[in-house]
BATIMAR-533940 format. One line per 4 residues: number of its first residue (from 1); their letters; for each residue x, y, z of C-alpha. Coordinates in steps of 0.2 Angstrom, whole numbers, plus 2048, in hexadecimal, padded with zeros to 3 digits. Layout:
BEGIN
NUM	a	X,Y,Z; ...
# end
This chain:
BEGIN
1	xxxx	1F5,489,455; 201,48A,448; 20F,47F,443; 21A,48B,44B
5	xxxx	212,48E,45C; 212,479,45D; 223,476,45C; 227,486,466
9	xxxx	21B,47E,474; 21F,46F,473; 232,472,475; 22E,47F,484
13	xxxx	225,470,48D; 234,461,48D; 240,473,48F; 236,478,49E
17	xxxx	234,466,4A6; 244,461,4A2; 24B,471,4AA; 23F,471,4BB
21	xxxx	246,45F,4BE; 259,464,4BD; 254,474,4C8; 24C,466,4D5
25	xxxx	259,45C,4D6; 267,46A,4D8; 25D,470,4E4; 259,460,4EC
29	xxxx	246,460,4EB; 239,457,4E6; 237,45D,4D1; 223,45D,4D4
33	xxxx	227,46D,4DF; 22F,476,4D0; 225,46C,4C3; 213,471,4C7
37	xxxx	217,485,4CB; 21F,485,4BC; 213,480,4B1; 206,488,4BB
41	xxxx	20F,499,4B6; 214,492,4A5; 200,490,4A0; 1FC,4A2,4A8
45	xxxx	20B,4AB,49D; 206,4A2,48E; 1FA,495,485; 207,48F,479
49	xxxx	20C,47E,485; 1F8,47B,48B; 1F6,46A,485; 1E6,46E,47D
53	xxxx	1EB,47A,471; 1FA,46D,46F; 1F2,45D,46C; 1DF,45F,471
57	xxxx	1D4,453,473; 1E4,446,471; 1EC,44B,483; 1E0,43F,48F
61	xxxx	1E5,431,483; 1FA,437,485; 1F6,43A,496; 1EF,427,499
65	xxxx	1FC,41F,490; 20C,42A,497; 205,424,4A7; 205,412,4A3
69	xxxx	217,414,4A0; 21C,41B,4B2; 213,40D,4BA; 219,3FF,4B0
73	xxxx	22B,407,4B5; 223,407,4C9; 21F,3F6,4C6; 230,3EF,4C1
77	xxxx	236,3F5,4D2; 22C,3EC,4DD; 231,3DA,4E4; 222,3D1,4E9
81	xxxx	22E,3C6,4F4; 231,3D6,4FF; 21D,3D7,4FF; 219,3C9,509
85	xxxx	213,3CA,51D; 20E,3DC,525; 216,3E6,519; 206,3DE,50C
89	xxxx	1FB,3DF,51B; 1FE,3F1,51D; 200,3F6,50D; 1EE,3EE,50A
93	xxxx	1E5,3F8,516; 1EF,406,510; 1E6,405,500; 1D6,401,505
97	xxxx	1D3,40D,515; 1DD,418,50D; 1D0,418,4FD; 1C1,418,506
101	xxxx	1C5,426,511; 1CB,431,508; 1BE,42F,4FB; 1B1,430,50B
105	xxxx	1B7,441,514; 1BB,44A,503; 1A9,448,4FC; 1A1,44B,50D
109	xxxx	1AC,45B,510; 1AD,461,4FC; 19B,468,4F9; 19B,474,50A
113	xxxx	1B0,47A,506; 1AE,47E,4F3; 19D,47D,4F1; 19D,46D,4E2
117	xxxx	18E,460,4E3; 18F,452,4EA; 191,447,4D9; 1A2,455,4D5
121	xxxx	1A8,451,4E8; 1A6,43F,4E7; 1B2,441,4D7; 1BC,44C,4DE
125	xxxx	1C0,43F,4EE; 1C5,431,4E2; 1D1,43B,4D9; 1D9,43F,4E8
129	xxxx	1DA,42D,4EE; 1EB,42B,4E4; 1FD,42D,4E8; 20A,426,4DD
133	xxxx	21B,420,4DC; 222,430,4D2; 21F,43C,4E1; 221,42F,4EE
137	xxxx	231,426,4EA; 23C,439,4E7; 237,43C,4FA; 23C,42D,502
141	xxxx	24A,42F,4F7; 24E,43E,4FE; 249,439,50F; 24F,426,511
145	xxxx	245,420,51C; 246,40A,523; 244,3FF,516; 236,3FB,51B
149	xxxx	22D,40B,51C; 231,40D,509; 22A,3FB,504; 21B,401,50B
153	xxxx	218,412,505; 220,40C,4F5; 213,3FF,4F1; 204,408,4F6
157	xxxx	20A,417,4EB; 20C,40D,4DE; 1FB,402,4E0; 1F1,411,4E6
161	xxxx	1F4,419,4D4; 1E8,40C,4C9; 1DA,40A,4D6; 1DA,41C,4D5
165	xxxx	1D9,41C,4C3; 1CC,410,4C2; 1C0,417,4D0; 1C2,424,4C7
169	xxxx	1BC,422,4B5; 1AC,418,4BD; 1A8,426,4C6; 1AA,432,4B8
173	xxxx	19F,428,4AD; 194,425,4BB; 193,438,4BD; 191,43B,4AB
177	xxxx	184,42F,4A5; 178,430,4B5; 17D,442,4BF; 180,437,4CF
181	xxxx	18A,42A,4D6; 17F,41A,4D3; 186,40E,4E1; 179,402,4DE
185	xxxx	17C,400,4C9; 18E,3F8,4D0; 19A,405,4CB; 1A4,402,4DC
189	xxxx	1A5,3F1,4DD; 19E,3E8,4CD; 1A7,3F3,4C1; 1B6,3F6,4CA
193	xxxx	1BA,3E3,4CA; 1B5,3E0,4BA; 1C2,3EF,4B5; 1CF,3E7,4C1
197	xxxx	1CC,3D6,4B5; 1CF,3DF,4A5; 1DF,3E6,4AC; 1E6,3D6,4B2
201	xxxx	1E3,3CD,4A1; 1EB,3DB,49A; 1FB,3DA,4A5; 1F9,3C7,4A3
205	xxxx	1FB,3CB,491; 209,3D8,492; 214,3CB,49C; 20F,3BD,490
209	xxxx	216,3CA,482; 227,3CF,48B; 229,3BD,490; 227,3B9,479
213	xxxx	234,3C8,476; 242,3CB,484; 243,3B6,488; 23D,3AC,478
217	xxxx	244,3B8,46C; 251,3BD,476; 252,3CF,470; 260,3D9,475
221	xxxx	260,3EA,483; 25B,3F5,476; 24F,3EA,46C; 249,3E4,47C
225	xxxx	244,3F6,484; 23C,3FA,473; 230,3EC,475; 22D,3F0,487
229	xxxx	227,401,483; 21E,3F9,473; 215,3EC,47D; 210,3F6,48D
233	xxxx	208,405,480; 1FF,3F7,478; 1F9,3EE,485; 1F5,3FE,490
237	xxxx	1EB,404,482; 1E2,3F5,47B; 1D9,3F4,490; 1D7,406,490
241	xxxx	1CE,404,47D; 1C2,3F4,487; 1C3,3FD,498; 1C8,40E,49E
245	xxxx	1D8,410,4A9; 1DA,400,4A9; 1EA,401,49E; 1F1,408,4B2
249	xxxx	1EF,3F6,4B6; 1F5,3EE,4AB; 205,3F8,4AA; 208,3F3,4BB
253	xxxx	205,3E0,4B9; 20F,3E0,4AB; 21C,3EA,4B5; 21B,3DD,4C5
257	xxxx	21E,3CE,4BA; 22B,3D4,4B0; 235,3D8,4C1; 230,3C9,4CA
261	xxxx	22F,3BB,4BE; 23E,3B0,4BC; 247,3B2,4AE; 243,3C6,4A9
265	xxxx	255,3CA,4B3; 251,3DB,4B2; 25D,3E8,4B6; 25B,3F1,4C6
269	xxxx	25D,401,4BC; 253,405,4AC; 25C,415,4A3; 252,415,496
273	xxxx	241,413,4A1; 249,41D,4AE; 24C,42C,4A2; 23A,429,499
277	xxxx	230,42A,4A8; 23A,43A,4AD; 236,444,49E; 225,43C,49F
281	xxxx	221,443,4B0; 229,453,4AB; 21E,456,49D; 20D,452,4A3
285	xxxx	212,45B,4B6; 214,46E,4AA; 206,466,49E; 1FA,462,4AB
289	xxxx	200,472,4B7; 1FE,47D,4A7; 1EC,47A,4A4; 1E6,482,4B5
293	xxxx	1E1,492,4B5; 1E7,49F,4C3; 1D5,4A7,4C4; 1CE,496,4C9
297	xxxx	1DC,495,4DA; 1D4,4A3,4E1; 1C3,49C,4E7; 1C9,48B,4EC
301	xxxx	1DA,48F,4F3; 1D5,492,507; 1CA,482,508; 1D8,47A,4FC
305	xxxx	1E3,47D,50A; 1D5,477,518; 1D4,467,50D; 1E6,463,50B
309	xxxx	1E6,466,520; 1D7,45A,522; 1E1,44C,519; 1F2,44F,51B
313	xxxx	1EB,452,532; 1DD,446,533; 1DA,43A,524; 1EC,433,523
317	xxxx	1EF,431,534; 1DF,426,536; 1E3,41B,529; 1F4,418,52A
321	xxxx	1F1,416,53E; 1E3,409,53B; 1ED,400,52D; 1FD,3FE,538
325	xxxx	1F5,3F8,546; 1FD,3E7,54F; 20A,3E7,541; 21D,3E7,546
329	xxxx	220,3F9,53E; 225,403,54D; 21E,412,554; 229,41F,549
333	xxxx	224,413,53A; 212,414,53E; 215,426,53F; 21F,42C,52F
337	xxxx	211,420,524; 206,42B,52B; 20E,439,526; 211,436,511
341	xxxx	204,438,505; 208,441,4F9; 1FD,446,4E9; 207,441,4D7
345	xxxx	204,43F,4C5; 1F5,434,4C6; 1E8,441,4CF; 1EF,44E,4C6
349	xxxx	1EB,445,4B4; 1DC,43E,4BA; 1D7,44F,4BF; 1D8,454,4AF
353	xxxx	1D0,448,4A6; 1C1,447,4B1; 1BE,45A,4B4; 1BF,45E,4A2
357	xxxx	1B3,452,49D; 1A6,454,4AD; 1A9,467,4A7; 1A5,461,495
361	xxxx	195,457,49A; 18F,468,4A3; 191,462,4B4; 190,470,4C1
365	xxxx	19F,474,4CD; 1AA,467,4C2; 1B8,477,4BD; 1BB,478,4CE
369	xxxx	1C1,466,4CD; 1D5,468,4C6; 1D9,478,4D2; 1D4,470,4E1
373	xxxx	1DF,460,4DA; 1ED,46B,4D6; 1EE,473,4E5; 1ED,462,4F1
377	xxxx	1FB,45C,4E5; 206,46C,4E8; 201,46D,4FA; 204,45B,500
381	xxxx	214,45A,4F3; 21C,46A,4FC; 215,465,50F; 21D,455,50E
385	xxxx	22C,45A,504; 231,466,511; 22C,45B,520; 22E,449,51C
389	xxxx	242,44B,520; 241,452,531; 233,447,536; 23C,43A,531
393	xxxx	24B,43B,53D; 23F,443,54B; 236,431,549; 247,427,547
397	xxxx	242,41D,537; 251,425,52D; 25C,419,526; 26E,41E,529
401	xxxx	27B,420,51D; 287,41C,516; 28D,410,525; 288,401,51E
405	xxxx	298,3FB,512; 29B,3EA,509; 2B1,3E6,509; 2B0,3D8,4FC
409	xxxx	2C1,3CD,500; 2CB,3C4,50B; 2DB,3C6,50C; 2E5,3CB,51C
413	xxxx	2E7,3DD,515; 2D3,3DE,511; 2CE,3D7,521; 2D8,3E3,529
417	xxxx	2CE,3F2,51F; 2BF,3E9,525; 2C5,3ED,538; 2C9,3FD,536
421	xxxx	2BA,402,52D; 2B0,3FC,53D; 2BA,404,546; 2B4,414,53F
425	xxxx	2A4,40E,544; 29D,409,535; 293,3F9,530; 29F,3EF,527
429	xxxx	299,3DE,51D; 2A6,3D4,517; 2A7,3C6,50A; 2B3,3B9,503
433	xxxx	2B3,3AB,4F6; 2C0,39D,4FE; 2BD,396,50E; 2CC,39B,516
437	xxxx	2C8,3AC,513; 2B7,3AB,518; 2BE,3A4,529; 2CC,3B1,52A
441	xxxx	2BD,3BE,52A; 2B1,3B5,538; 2C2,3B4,541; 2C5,3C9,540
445	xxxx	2B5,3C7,548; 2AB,3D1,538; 29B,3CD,531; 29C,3C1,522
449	xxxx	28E,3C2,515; 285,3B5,511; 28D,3A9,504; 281,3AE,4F5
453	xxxx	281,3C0,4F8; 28E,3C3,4EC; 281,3B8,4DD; 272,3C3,4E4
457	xxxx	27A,3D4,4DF; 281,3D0,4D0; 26F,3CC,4CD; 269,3D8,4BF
461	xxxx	258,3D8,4C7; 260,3D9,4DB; 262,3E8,4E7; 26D,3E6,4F5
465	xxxx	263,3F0,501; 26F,3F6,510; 27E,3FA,507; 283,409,503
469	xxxx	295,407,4FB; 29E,3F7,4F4; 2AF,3F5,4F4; 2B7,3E9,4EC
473	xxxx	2C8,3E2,4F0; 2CC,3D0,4ED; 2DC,3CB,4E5; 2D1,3C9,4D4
477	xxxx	2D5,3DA,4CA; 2CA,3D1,4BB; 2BD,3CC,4C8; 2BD,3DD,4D1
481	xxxx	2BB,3E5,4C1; 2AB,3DC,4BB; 2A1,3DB,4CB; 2A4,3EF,4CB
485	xxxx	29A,3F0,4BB; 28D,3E2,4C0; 28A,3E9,4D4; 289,3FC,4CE
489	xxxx	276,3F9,4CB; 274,3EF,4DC; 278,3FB,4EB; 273,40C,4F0
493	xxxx	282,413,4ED; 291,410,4E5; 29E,402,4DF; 2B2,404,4E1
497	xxxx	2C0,3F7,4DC; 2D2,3F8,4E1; 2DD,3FC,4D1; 2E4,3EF,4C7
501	xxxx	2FA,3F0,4C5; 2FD,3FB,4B9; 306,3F0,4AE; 2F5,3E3,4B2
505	xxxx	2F1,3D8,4A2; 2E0,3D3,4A9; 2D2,3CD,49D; 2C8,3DB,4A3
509	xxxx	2CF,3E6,4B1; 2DA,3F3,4A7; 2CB,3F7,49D; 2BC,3F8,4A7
513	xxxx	2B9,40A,4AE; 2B1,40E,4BF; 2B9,418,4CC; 2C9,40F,4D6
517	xxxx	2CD,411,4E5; 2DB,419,4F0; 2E4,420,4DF; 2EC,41A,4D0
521	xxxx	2FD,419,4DC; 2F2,40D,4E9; 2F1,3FD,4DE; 2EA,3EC,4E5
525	xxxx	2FC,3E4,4E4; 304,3F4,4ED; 2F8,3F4,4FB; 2FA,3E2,4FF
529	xxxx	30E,3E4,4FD; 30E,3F5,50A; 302,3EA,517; 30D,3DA,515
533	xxxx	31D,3E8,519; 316,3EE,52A; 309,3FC,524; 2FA,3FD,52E
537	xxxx	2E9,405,52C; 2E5,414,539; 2D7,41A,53C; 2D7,42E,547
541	xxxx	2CF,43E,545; 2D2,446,538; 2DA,457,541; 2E6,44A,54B
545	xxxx	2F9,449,544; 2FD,43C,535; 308,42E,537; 319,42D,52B
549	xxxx	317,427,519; 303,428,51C; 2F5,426,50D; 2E3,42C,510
553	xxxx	2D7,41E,50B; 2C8,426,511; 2BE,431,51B; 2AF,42E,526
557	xxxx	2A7,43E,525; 29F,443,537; 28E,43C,532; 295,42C,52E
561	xxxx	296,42E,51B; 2A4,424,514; 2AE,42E,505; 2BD,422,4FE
565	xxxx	2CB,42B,4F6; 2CC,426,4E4; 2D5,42A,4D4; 2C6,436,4CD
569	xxxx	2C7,440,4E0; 2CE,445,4EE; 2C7,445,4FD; 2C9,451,508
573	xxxx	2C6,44F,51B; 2BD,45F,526; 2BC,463,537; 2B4,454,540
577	xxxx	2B9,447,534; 2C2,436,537; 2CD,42F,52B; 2D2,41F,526
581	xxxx	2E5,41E,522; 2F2,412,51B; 301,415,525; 314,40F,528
585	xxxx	313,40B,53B; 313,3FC,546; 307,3EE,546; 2FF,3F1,555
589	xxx	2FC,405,551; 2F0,402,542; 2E2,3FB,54F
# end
């Protein structure tokens, strides 16, 4: 390729991945189902973004590493003091029912659907053993299932993804040097653990590395993501260079101990990695998706479909049946973890890898290897996409939203929000600093947090699970204002603060930004002066009458949905509605 048709294709890649993920999230859709048709079409309309012709022989190399980099991010979101008890239990015989069967039923039923040897199937069934965190978490973030539910298909995504790997690279040189599976030379057991040894070292290594730069050396954010990315290539690499696909696990250790070792304090959120592992995923999806040819669908695509039905129907089901049992998931639990495994990045990289090489070494039936994969992938990625949310809420795991609300303060006027938030039937959480306050909460007869939930979400490394708004309205404007920026990256949704006065010489709350509630007119010291002078809060449907002198605070939309009014919008109530006003009436009205 010329210089030209380089640059032309590499620009029409990150173009086309960046553009598929903006569709997908306008269209609120997993991006894989816009990702792989579109680079599927892409590779049949022209050669100029097949990675090949782009980078050759270098794209398995890109492909590992790019890889390593999406699971070190996975890795900083699991807590291991959330894994403990049956969510390890299950997630354990998740992994190993889940590999062994899989593998088992797609090299048994393989060679009569496609008509592959059995050495081609057997590769074929490890490839297909993975999941992944990148197709995984975007459905259950779309679907919100019990926290529970999403530890445990969160961590088996995420864990699945390097057994796959290195399964997979011992079968492939098992395939390649002897023409079969040699079972009794140790490449499933001997070989696997010495590859799980090399990547444990390896993440040992990375932690001891990160531990050196972001805690000794005390580098800043952007020194400090720097030589996260450094340190994770490096030590990735230097195991894949001893080991193959070991790189996976030690991306992952590395990850785990960065989020769970004390004194990382890493941020919930990661822009940087965040928006890394986006374009990554972007660009291997139309990179990978480019390279399969539509002539090679065509013989594989009915027993694709009989494949995806035998996994998605039977395989699943068994295992997620037998690794739930006598657990305290519940029957819809049970259920929905039975119905989520999707196929991601992982299979469809080591599909590459794998089936050009098998195809390279002259193995028979290996082409066949990367439509098959492609089309699980696209099969199970739209299957689950468009069922997981209606299965959800027909089995009852669906987490509600948007009821769950944190009212941090304690004075008489805040309190008094607290009631008439429940009233609206919501789940209100209250806390307070001072005693008094704290007992003036108990005696309203609202929940109190506990005492150290206030340290926990200001945490960098903590998520508040539960919550889904903060609002913060103590008679602190300087404190309001600095635990809005803190908290933002510790709840599911998002953090308010009542305004500061206008003529406020705070250290810190004229200047910080965030959105404030009720208005700029609605101030912290106007509120408290209006309740002091007999204003009340109401709460009634929105089509009833207003009171005199009444200001909308906010709106519980008909599916429980909290929307405050603020200064950046205002909210307008519908049909169905109930709104929470601020109104000049007697005491006993606002109740």
């Amino acid at each position: 390729m010329t210089d030209d048709e380089i640059l032309l294709g590499l620009a029409l890649t990150v173009v086309l991945a960046t553009g598929s993920q903006i569709l997908a999230s306008k269209l609120r859709v997993p991006a894989l189902i816009i990702l792989l048709p579109v680079g599927f079409a892409a590779g049949a309309m022209t050669d100029v973004i097949h990675p090949d012709n782009l980078m050759g022989p270098n794209f398995s190399a890109l492909v590992s590493l790019s890889v390593a980099v999406i699971l070190y991010d996975a890795g900083l979101g699991l807590d291991l003091r959330k894994f403990a008890g049956h969510t390890r239990g299950v997630v354990g015989r998740l992994l190993l029912y889940g590999v062994l069967l899989t593998f088992l039923v797609t090299a048994a039923v393989a060679p009569a659907m496609f008509g592959m040897p059995l050495r081609v199937a057997a590769m074929l069934g490890v490839i297909l053993v993975v999941s992944g965190p990148t197709v995984v978490g975007p459905l259950l973030d779309f679907v919100r299932p019990s926290d529970k539910v999403r530890r445990i298909l969160i961590w088996e995504g995420t864990l699945t993804d390097p057994i796959g790997g290195i399964l997979g690279a011992l079968t492939f040189h098992a395939i390649a040097t002897t023409h079969r599976v040699d079972i009794g030379r140790g490449y499933q057991l001997g070989q696997f653990g010495i590859s799980m040894a090399v990547g444990l070292v390896g993440g040992a290594l990375g932690a001891a590395l990160l531990w050196l730069t972001l805690r000794t050396l005390r580098l800043g954010e952007t020194l400090g993501t720097l030589a996260q990315l450094a340190t994770l290539l490096a030590v990735s690499a230097g195991c894949d260079i001893v080991r193959d696909d070991t790189g996976l696990i030690a991306a992952i250790v590395t990850g785990l101990a960065v989020a769970n070792l004390r004194g990382f304090d890493m941020p919930a959120r990661r822009p940087f990695f965040e928006t890394l592992v986006q374009l990554v995923i972007g660009l291997l999806f139309v990179s990978i998706s480019s390279t399969v040819a539509p002539a090679s669908l065509v013989p594989v695509l009915l027993p694709g479909l009989g494949l995806i039905a035998i996994l998605v129907l039977v395989v699943r089901p068994i295992v997620a049946f037998a690794a739930a049992a006598r657990t305290d998931l519940s029957r819809g639990e049970r259920a929905f973890v039975g119905w989520m495994d999707p196929r991601g990045i992982v299979a469809a990289a080591t599909a590459s890898a794998f089936s050009a090489g098998l195809v390279d070494e002259g193995v028979s039936g290996a082409a066949k290897i990367l439509p098959v994969t492609f089309l699980v992938i696209v099969g199970t990625v739209l299957l689950y996409a468009l069922t997981a949310a209606p299965v959800a809420r027909r089995l009852g795991v669906v987490k509600e939203s948007g009821k769950r609300v944190l009212l941090v303060g304690g004075e008489r006027w805040v309190v008094d929000l607290g009631r008439a938030l429940r009233s609206a039937d919501l789940d209100v959480l209250m806390w307070a600093g001072r005693e008094e306050e704290r007992e003036r909460i108990k005696d309203a007869g609202l929940e109190l947090a506990k005492g150290d939930l206030l340290a926990t979400a200001v945490n960098p490394g903590a998520r508040v699970e539960g919550v889904t708004a903060v609002f913060l309205a103590t008679d602190d404007d300087d404190f309001n204002a600095l635990a809005a920026v803190v908290m933002q990256d510790s709840v599911e949704g998002s953090v308010y603060r009542v305004g500061p006065p206008h003529d406020s010489h705070g250290v810190v709350a004229p200047y910080t930004g965030g959105d404030i509630l009720f208005g700029p007119q609605l101030v912290r010291h106007v509120l408290a002066e209006r309740y002091e002078r007999g204003a009340r809060f109401v709460v009634q449907p929105a089509a009833a009458p207003l009171p005199p002198e009444h200001d909308t605070l906010f709106v519980v939309r008909a599916d429980h949905r909290l929307d405050p009014v603020t200064e950046r919008q205002r909210t307008v109530p519908r049909g169905g509605d109930t709104v929470v006003l601020l109104g000049s009436v007697p005491a006993h009205a606002g109740q």
